[in-house]
DRENROTI-93101 format. One record per residue (C-alpha): residue number from 1; x negated, y negated, z. Coordinates in steps of 0.05 Angstrom, whole numbers, plus 5000, padded with zeros to 4 digits. Example, Ala and Ser with C-alpha at 12.3 -4.5 7.8 and 13.67 -1.06 7.14 Angstrom:
BEGIN
MIVO    k    xx    yy    zz
MIVO    1  4754  5090  5156
MIVO    2  4727  5021  5143
end
This chain:
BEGIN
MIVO    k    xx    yy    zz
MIVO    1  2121  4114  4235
MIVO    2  2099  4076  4178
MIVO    3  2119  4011  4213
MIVO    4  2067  4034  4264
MIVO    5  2011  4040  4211
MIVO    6  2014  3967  4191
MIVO    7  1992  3898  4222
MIVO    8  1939  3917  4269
MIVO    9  1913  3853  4292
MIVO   10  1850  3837  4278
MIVO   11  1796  3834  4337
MIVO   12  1767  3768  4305
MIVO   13  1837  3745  4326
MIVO   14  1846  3767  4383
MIVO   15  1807  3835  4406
MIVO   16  1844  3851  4477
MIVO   17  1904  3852  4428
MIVO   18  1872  3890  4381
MIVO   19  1841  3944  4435
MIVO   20  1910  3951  4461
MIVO   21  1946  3958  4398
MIVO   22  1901  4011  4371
MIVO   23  1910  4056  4427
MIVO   24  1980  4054  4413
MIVO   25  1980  4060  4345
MIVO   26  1932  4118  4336
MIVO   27  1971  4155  4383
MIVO   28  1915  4151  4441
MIVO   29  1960  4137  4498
MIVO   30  2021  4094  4525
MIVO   31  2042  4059  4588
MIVO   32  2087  4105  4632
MIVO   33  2153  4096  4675
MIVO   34  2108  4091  4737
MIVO   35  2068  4017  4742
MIVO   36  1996  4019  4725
MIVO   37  1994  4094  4705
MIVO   38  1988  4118  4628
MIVO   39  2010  4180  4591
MIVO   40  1950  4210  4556
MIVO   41  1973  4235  4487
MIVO   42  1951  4302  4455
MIVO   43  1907  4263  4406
MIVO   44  1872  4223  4462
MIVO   45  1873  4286  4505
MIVO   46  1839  4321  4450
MIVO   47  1785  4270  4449
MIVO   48  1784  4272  4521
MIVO   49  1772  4352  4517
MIVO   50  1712  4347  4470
MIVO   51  1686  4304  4520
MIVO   52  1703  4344  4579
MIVO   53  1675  4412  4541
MIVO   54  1607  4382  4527
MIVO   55  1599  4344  4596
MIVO   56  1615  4408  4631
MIVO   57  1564  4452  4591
MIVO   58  1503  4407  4596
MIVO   59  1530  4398  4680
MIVO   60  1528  4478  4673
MIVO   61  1463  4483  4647
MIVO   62  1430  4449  4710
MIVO   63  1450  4498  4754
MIVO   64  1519  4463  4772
MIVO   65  1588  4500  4789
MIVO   66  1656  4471  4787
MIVO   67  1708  4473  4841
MIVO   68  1769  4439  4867
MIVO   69  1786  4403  4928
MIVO   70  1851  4377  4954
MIVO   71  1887  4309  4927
MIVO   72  1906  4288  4997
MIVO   73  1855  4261  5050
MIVO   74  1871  4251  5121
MIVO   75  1862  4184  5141
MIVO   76  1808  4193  5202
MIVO   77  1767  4222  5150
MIVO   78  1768  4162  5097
MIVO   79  1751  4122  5172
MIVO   80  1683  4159  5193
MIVO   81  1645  4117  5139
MIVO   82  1647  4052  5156
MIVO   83  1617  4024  5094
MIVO   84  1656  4081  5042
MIVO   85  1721  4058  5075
MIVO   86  1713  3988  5077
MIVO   87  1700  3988  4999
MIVO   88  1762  4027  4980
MIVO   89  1814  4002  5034
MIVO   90  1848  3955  4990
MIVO   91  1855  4002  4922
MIVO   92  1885  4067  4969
MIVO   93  1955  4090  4963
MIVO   94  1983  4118  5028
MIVO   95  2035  4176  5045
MIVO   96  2069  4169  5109
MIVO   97  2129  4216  5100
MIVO   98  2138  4285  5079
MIVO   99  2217  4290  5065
MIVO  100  2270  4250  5027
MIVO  101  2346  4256  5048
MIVO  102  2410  4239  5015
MIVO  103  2430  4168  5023
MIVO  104  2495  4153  5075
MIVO  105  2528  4127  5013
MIVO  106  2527  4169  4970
MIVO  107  2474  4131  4928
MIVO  108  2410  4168  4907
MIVO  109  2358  4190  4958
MIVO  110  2331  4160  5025
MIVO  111  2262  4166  5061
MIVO  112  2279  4206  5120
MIVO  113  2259  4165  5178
MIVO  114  2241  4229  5225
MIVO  115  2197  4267  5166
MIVO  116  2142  4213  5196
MIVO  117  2077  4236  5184
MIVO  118  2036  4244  5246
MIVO  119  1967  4227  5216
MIVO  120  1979  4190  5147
MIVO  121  1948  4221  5081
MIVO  122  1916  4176  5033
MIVO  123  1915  4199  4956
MIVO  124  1836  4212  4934
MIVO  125  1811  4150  4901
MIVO  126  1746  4186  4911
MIVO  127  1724  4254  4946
MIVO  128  1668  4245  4984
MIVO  129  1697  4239  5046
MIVO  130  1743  4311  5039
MIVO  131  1685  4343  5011
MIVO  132  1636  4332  5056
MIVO  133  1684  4348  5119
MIVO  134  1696  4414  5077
MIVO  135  1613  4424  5066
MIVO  136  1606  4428  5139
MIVO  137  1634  4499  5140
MIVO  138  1591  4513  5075
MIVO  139  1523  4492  5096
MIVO  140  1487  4521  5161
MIVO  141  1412  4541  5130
MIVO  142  1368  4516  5087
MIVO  143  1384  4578  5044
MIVO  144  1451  4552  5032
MIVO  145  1408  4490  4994
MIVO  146  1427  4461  4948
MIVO  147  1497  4471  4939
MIVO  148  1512  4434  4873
MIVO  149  1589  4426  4864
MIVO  150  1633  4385  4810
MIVO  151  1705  4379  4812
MIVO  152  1746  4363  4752
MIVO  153  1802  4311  4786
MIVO  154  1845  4252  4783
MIVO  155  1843  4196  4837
MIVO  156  1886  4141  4848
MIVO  157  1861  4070  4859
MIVO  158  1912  4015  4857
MIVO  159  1906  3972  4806
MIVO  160  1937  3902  4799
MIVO  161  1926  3892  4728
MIVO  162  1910  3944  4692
MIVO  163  1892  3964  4615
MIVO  164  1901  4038  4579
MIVO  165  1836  4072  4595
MIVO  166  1799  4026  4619
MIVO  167  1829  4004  4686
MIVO  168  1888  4048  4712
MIVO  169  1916  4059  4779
MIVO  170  1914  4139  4762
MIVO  171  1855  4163  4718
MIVO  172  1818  4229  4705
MIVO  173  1752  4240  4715
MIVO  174  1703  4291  4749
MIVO  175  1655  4276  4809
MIVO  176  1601  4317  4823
MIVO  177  1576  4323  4908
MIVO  178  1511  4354  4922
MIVO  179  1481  4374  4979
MIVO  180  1399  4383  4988
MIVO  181  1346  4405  5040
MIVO  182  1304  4345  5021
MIVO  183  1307  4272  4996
MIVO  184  1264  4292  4946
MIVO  185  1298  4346  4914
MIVO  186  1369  4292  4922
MIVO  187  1337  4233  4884
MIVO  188  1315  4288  4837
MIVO  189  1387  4309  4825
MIVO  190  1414  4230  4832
MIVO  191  1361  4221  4767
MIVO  192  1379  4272  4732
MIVO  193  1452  4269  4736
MIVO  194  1444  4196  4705
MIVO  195  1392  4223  4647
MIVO  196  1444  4270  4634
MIVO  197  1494  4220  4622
MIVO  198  1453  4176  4580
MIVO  199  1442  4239  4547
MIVO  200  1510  4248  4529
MIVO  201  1529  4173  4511
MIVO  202  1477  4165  4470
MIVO  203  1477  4242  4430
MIVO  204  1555  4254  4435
MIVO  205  1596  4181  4435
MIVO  206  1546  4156  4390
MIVO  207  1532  4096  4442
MIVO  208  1473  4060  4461
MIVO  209  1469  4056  4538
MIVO  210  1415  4020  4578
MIVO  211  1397  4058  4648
MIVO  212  1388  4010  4707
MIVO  213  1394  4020  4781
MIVO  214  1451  3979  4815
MIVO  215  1440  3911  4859
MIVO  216  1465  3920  4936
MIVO  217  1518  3878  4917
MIVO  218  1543  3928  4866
MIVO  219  1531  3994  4895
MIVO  220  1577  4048  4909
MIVO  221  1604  4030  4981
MIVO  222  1566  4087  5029
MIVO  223  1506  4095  4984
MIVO  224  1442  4084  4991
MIVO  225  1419  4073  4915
MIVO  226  1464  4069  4848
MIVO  227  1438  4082  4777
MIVO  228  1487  4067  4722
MIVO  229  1487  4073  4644
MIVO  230  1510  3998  4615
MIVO  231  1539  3998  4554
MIVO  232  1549  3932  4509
MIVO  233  1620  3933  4473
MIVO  234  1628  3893  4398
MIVO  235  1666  3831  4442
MIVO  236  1606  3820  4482
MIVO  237  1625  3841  4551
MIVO  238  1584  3905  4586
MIVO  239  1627  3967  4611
MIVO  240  1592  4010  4659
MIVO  241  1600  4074  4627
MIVO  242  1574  4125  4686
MIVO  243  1544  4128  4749
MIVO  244  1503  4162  4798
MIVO  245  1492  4161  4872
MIVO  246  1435  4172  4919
MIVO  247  1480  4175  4987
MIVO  248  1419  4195  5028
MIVO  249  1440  4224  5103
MIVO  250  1506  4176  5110
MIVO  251  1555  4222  5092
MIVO  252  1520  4279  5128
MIVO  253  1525  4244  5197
MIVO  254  1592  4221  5178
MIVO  255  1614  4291  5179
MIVO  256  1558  4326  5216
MIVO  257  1533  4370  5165
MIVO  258  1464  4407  5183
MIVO  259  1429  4460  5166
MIVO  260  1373  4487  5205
MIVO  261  1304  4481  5164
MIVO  262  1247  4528  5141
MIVO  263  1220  4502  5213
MIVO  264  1281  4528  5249
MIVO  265  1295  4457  5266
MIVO  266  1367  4419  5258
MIVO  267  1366  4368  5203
MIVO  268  1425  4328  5171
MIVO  269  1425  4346  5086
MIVO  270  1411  4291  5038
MIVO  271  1473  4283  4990
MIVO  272  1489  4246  4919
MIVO  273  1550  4235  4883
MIVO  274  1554  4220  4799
MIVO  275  1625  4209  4759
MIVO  276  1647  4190  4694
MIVO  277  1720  4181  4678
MIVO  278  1771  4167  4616
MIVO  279  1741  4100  4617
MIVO  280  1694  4130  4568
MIVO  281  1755  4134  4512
MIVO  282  1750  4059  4521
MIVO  283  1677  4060  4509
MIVO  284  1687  4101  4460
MIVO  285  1743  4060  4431
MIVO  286  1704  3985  4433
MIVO  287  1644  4013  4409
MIVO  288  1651  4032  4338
MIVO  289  1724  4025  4324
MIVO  290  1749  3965  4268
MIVO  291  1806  3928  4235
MIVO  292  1829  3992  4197
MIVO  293  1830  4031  4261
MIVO  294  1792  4082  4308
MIVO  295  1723  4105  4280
MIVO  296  1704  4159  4313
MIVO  297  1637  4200  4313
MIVO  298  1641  4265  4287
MIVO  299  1607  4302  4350
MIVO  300  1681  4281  4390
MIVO  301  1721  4279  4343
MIVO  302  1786  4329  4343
MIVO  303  1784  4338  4267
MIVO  304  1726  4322  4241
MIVO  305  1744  4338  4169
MIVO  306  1820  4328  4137
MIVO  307  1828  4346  4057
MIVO  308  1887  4322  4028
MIVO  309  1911  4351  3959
MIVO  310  1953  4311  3895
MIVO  311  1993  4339  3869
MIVO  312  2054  4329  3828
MIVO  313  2092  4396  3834
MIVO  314  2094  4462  3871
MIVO  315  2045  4496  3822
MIVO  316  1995  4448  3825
MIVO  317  1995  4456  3906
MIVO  318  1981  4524  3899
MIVO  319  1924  4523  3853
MIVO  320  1898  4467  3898
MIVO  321  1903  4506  3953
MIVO  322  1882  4565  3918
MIVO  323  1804  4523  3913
MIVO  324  1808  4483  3980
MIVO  325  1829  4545  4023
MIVO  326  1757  4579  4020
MIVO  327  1731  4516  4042
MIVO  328  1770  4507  4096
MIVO  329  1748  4579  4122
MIVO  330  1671  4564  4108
MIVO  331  1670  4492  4147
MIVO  332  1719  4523  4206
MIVO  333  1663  4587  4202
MIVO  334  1605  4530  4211
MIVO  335  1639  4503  4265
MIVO  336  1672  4441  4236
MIVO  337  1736  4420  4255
MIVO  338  1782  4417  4188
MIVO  339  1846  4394  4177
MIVO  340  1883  4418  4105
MIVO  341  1946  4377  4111
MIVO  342  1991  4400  4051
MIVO  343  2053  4376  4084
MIVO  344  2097  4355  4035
MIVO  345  2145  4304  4084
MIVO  346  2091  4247  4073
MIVO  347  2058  4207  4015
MIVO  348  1977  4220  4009
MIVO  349  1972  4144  4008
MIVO  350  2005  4143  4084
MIVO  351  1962  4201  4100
MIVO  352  1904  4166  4078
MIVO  353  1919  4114  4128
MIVO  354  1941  4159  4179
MIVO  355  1878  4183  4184
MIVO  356  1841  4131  4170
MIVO  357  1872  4095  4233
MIVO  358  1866  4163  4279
MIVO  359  1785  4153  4257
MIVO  360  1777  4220  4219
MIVO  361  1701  4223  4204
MIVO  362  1712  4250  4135
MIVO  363  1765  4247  4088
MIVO  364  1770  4297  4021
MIVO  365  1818  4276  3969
MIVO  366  1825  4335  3916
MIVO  367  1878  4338  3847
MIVO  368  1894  4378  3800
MIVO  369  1840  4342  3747
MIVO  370  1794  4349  3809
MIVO  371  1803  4421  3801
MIVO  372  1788  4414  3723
MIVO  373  1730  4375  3733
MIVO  374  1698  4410  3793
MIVO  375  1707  4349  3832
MIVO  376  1729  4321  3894
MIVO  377  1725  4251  3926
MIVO  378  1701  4242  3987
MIVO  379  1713  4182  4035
MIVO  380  1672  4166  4101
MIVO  381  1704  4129  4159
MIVO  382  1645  4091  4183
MIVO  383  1632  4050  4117
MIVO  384  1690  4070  4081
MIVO  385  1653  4087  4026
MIVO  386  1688  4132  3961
MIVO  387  1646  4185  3923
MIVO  388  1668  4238  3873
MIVO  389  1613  4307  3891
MIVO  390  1618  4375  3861
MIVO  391  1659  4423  3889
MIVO  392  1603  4474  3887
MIVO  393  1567  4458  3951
MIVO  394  1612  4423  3979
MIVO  395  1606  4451  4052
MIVO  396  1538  4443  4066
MIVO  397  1544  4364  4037
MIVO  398  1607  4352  4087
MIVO  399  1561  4391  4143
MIVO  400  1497  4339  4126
MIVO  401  1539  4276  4122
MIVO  402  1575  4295  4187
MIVO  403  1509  4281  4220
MIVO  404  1494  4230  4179
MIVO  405  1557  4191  4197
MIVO  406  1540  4206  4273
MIVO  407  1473  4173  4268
MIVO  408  1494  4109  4230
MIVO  409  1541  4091  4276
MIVO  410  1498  4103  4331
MIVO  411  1448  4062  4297
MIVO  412  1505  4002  4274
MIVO  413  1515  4012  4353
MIVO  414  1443  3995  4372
MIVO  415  1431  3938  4324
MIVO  416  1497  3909  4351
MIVO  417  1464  3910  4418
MIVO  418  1399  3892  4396
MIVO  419  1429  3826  4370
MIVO  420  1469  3811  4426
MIVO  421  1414  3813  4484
MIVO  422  1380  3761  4496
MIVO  423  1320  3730  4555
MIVO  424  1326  3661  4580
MIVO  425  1278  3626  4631
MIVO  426  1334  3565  4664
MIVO  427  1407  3573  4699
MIVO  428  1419  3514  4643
MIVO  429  1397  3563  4592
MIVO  430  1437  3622  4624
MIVO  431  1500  3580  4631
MIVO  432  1504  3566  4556
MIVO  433  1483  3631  4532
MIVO  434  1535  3678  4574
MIVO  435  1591  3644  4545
MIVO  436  1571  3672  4486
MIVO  437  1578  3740  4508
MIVO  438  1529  3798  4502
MIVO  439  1465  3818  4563
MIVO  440  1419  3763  4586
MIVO  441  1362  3785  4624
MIVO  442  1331  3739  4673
MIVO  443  1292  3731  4727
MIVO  444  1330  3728  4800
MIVO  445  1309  3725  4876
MIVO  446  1334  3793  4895
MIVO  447  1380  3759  4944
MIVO  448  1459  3774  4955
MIVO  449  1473  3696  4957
MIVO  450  1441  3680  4899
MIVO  451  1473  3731  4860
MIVO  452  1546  3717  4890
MIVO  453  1523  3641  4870
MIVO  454  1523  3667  4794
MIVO  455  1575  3712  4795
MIVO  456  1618  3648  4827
MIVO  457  1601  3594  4782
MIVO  458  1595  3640  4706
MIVO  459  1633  3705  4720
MIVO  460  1570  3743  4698
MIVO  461  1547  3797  4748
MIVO  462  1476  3835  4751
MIVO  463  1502  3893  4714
MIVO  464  1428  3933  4728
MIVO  465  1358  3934  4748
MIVO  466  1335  3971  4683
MIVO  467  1293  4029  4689
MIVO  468  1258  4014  4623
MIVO  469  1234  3941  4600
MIVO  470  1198  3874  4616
MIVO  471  1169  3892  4699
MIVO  472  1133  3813  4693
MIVO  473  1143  3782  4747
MIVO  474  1169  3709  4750
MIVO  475  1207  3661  4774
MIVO  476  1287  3660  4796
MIVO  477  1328  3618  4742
MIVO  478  1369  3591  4803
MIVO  479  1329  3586  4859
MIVO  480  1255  3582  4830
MIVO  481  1240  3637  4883
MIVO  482  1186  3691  4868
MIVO  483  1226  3747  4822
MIVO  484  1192  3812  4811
MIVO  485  1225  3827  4748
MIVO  486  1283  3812  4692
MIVO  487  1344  3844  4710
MIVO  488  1407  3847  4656
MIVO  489  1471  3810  4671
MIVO  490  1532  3808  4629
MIVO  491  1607  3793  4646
MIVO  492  1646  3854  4642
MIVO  493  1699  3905  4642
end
């Protein structure tokens, strides 16, 4: 294990090396005996939790219930939306056969040729499909509006080349599918869902997100609108970090769901989707992590506090303990997560980088002369910074720098951002600047060619039409064509 600790590489050097290290090292996750899947490890599943646990309150709080629908669609229902099956047909993974048999000889297990499948099931890479043929049994009056529904799920899209968190062919996440009387009331919902998120990025992960709606070119294949959070990571490419769907009536006449109206009259419902998935521990991960390690904030974090004593013998321990035990009650009491690791199988200086690496917010080093002195040194994880404080008080300074920490990173975040956007008037200009990494915004035609022309020749895709910022029109940088506003590009995850 303490080979492990050492010689992360540096992401000057080399940062895909360095992402994929560190989520190795910390004990995040690890590549698993089936391609392009990942084993989530209880540290990175404890991260993943926190996550999960706030998401799922603030979902709660606007009137939104969780359920669960089946892994397995049936194929003819992937096939009733032309444009939602077109856009996942390459990334599905297919069953055909419901029965293995012994091989003739001898060796291992056979498909059994006659356990054919009469209609083949294809493993969820998304739900709308299942859903909405399972809504039509749920919705028959406008009373039954809106039915506002979030699963909890993992879908399967297969991936080519993949990356731990960030792109797997299996990945957790949770979609929410709601169904209203009104398109109204479902952009309403589509807007809201996407505040929330930003909500969360920005409050939670301690990550500055920029709220856009999608080109056509990058919608969700079926919908009719896509809003998306964008979030910049330190190597200068864009990760989109959540998004939401305005589906309008397609999947309602896909599976001929209607409900009759306050008119008595038959009407199709207006639907949207919104998902966010583990690909936030990347985000999370690229955003504010550094050469020492993870850093993470301490609103996510799975111990947000570890103390470790110094101590020479078994007495000392136990007067050490003896101070730091109260402690430890009045933070856990307050609602901070606090470690008090005392085990006596590893070096402090090991456990100092232990959780240094694993991006424990704050560190408390306390010895025996600490306990003389009414002192104990404190270390934060975002700066790295050493102070000795009293020991009287020390809860409520560990509760104020816990927020303090949260809000410079976010702000360290920002500024990062801040000095990695910038606006350029030619496709010259453009050309030169994306290679440097970080969001251009630019004029563009609003057309699919010229923005396939871009995406061709620099790699850089419209990553949003932002909600908030610069509405002059101008001209496109490619075409010279009329362009009503900036739009943000970036190349990306």
């Amino acid at each position: 294990m303490a080979i492990e600790l050492k010689g992360l590489t540096k992401r000057s050097e080399n940062y895909s090396q360095w992402y994929n290290e560190l989520v190795v090292k910390a004990d995040l996750a690890e590549s698993s005996a089936v391609r392009g899947c990942m084993v989530i490890k209880p540290y990175g599943y404890a991260i993943w939790e926190k996550m999960q646990q706030q998401l799922d309150k603030m979902f709660k709080e606007t009137g939104v219930q969780n359920a669960y629908f089946p892994l397995l669609i049936p194929k003819s229902y992937l096939c009733r939306e032309a444009e939602h099956v077109e856009g996942f047909a390459k990334e599905c993974a297919v069953v055909t056969h419901y029965r293995l048999k012994n091989a003739p000889d001898g060796n291992g297990v056979i498909v059994d040729p006659d356990a054919r499948l009469e209609e083949e099931l294809i493993v969820r890479p998304t739900s709308e499909t299942i859903i909405w043929g399972t809504y039509k049994n749920w919705i028959h009056s406008y009373r039954d509006l809106p039915l506002l529904v979030n699963q909890w799920a993992n879908v399967m899209r297969w991936e080519m080349r993949t990356r731990l968190f960030l792109r797997t062919a299996e990945f957790l996440w949770q979609e929410g599918h709601c169904a209203h009387a009104t398109a109204e009331e479902s952009e309403q919902r589509t807007v809201l869902m996407i505040n929330t998120y930003a909500d969360f990025a920005e409050k939670y992960m301690a990550m500055p997100v920029i709220k856009g709606v999608k080109s056509a070119n990058e919608r969700f294949a079926g919908a009719i609108n896509t809003y998306t959070i964008e979030a910049m990571m330190q190597d200068g490419k864009a990760l989109q970090a959540g998004t939401s769907h305005n589906l309008g009536q397609n999947f309602a006449k896909a599976f001929d769901v209607t409900f009759v109206n306050k008119e008595n009259k038959p009407e199709y419902v207006w639907a949207n989707s919104w998902g966010v998935s583990t690909r936030l521990m990347g985000a999370l991960i690229m955003t504010h992590s550094d050469d020492n390690g993870l850093v993470l904030p301490p609103h996510l974090a799975p111990i947000q506090v570890v103390i470790v004593p110094i101590y020479k013998n078994a007495e000392q321990l136990a007067k050490i303990s003896e101070t730091v035990n109260p402690i430890v009650e009045e933070l856990t009491r307050l609602g901070i997560s606090v470690k008090y690791d005392d085990s006596e199988n590893k070096r402090p200086g090991f456990k100092f980088a232990d959780y240094e690496l694993k991006g424990v917010p704050v560190r408390l080093a306390i010895g025996a002369r600490d306990i003389e002195n009414g002192t104990v040194e404190v270390m934060r994880r975002d700066t790295l910074e050493k102070q000795v404080e009293p020991l009287q008080g020390i809860v409520p300074f560990v509760a104020s720098l816990l927020e303090e920490i949260q809000e410079n990173i976010y702000q360290k975040a920002l500024k990062q951002r801040e000095s990695m956007t910038r606006t350029v008037e030619t496709y010259d200009e453009f050309k030169e600047e994306i290679e440097k990494g970080g969001f251009i915004l630019a004029h563009w035609d609003g057309t699919p060619e010229t923005e396939d022309k871009i995406k061709e020749e620099t790699k850089a895709t419209i990553r949003c039409i932002p909600l908030d910022g610069d509405t002059t029109p101008g001209k496109c940088m490619v075409t010279g064509r009329p362009s009503a506003r900036r739009v943000l590009f970036a190349r990306n995850y």
